[in-house]
N, C-alpha and C positions, 0 to 999 in steps of 0.2 A: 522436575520437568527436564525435557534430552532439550538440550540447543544446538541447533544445528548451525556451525559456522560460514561465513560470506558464501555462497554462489552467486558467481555473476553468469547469465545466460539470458539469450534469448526470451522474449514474453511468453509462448507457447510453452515453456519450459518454465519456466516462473510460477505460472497459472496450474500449468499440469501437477507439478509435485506440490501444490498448496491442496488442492481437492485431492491427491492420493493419499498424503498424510492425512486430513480429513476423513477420508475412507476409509485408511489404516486403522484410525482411533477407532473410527463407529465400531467398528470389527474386535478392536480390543487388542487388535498386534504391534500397536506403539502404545508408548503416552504423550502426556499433554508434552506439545510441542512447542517452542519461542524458534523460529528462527532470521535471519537477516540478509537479505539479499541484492541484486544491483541487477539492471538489465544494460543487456548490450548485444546490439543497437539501441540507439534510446527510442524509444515504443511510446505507444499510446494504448492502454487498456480503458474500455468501455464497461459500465453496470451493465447488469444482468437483463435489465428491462429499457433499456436505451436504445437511440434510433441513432447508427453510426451517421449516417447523411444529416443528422438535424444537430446534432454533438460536437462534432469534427471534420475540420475544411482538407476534403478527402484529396483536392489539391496542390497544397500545402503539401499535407503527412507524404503521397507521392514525390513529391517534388525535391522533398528532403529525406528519399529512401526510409520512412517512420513506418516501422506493423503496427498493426491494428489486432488486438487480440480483444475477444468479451471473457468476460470476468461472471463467475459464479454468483458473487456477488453482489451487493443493489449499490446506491451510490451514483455520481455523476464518472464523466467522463476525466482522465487524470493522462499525464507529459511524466513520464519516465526518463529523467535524464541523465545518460549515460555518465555523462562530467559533473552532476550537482545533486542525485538524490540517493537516496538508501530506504528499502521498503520493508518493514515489518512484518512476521505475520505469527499470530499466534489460535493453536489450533489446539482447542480446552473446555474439559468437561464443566457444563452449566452447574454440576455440584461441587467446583472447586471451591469457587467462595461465595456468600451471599450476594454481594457485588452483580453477580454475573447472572441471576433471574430475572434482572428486566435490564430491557433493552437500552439506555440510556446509561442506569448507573456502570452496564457493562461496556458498553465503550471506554470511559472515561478509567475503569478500575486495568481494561489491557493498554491502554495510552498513556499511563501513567506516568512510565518509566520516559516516553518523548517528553511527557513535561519536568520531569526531574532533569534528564539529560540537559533539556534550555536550560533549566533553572542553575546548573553548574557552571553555564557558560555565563552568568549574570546576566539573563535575559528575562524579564519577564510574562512571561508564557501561561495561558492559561484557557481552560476549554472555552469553545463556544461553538453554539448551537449543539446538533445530535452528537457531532462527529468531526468538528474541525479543533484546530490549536491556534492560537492564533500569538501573535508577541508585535507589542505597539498598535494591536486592532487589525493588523493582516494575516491572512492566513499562510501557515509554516506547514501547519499537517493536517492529512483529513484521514479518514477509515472510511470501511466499508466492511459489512458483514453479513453473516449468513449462519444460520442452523438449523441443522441435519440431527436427528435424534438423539437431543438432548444434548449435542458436540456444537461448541462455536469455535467458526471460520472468523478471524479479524485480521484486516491487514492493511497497513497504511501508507502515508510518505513521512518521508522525515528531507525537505529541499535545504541542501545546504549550501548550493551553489548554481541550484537550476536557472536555465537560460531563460529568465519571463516572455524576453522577447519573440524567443521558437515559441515557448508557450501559446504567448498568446498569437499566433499565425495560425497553429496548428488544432486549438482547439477553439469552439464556437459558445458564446457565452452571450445570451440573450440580453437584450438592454433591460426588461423585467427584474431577470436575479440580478445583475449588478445591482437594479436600482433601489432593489431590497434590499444591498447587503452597504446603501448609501452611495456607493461609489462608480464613476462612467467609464472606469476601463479595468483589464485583470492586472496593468500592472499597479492602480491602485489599492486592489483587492487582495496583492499575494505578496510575502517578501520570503525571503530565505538567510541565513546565515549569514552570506557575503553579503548581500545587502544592509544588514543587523553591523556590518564590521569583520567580521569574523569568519577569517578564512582557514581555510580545512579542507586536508586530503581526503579521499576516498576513503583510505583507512583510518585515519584521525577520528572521523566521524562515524565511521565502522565501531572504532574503540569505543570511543564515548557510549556509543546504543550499550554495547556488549554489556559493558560498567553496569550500567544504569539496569537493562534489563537482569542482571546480576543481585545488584540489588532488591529490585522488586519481585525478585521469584527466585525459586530456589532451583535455581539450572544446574545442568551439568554436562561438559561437550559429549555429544552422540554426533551419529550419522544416519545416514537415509539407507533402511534396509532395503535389501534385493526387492523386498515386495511392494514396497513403496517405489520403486526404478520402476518395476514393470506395470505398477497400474500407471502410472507417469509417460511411459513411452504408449500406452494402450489409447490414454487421453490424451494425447498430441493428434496419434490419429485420428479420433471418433471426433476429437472436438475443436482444440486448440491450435491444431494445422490445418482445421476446417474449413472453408471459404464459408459455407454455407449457417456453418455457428457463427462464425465471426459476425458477419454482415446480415442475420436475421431480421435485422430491423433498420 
């Protein structure tokens, strides 16, 4: 598998080269792909089928200069923070392993490496529900996914120092799902790293993924060809720099 090393950019840019590598494999002009990235500015990406106005306190996100980008992907709405998180994504054919034929066992088989990564740090970490991670019962990392013929898009958080308190400002979280998930606010719903104790740079935490994803796959560094730049800059325009994608719902 190529791994593609940190890029830190923008959301629209984040988004754009996850669907063009995407699009690369369906085509067959890469292979399966792991790679790790950071946004900046810290952004807010929205699911695929999400209503920005019902998800996120569009007040807030202004208020605090935050974009807004939607995601190809299904999922809730997710606080990209510039100073505390690092976002996976890995873009892989449904016949790499058996693992990866249904929807569930394939989550948990490309997250893997986030729960090995806690498990290093003496945390312990371990799936819950479709798609979250959670260590002492909160949640640390969730995914969100998508496929495109026979290609799966996965891509996640890993908060190791996210600000819960922007979080919870900037995003809207119905008193329903809290009271599902037992608890009356997000910040008794989410922790991160620094909260766990354990503090870490950008790149500390950078390292750690790389290791870990290292281990669970048989990577090797590559980079993003010219053809995956252009359909990247193609989808900023059509979609991703879009007012009209972003805010569809």
């Amino acid at each position: 598998m190529r791994f593609i090393p940190l890029i830190v950019a923008r959301p629209e840019i984040q988004m754009a080269i996850d669907e063009a590598i995407l699009l690369a494999r369906i085509e067959g002009k890469v292979p399966d792909t792991v790679r790790l990235y950071a946004f900046s500015p810290s952004s807010i990406t929205i699911g695929r089928f999400q209503s920005v106005r019902h998800d996120v306190n569009l007040d807030e996100a202004r208020k605090l200069d935050i974009p807004i980008v939607r995601r190809i992907t299904g999922g809730g709405s997710v606080f990209h923070d510039e100073f505390g998180e690092i976002t996976y994504s890995v873009i892989i054919g449904e016949d790499f392993h058996p693992s990866l034929r249904n929807v569930e066992s394939s989550y948990r088989y490309l997250a893997g490496p986030l729960v090995d990564a806690l498990n290093d740090l003496d945390l312990e970490a371990a799936f819950s529900g479709l798609n979250d991670i959670v260590v002492n019962g909160k949640k640390i990392s969730g995914s969100a996914q998508t496929r495109r013929k026979g290609i799966i898009l996965q891509h996640g958080t890993f908060m190791y120092a996210t600000r819960v308190d922007v979080l919870g400002r900037v995003l809207r979280a119905s008193k329903e799902k809290l009271r599902d998930k037992g608890v009356s606010s997000i910040w008794e719903r989410v922790t991160t790293l620094e909260r766990e104790g354990i503090r870490l740079t950008r790149w500390e935490a950078y390292e750690l993924l790389r290791e870990s994803f290292t281990r669970g796959f048989d990577i090797e560094e590559g980079e993003l060809t010219d053809y995956e730049l252009e359909l990247a800059e193609k989808l900023i325009e059509e979609r991703y720099g879009n007012r009209e994608w972003n805010e569809m719902r």
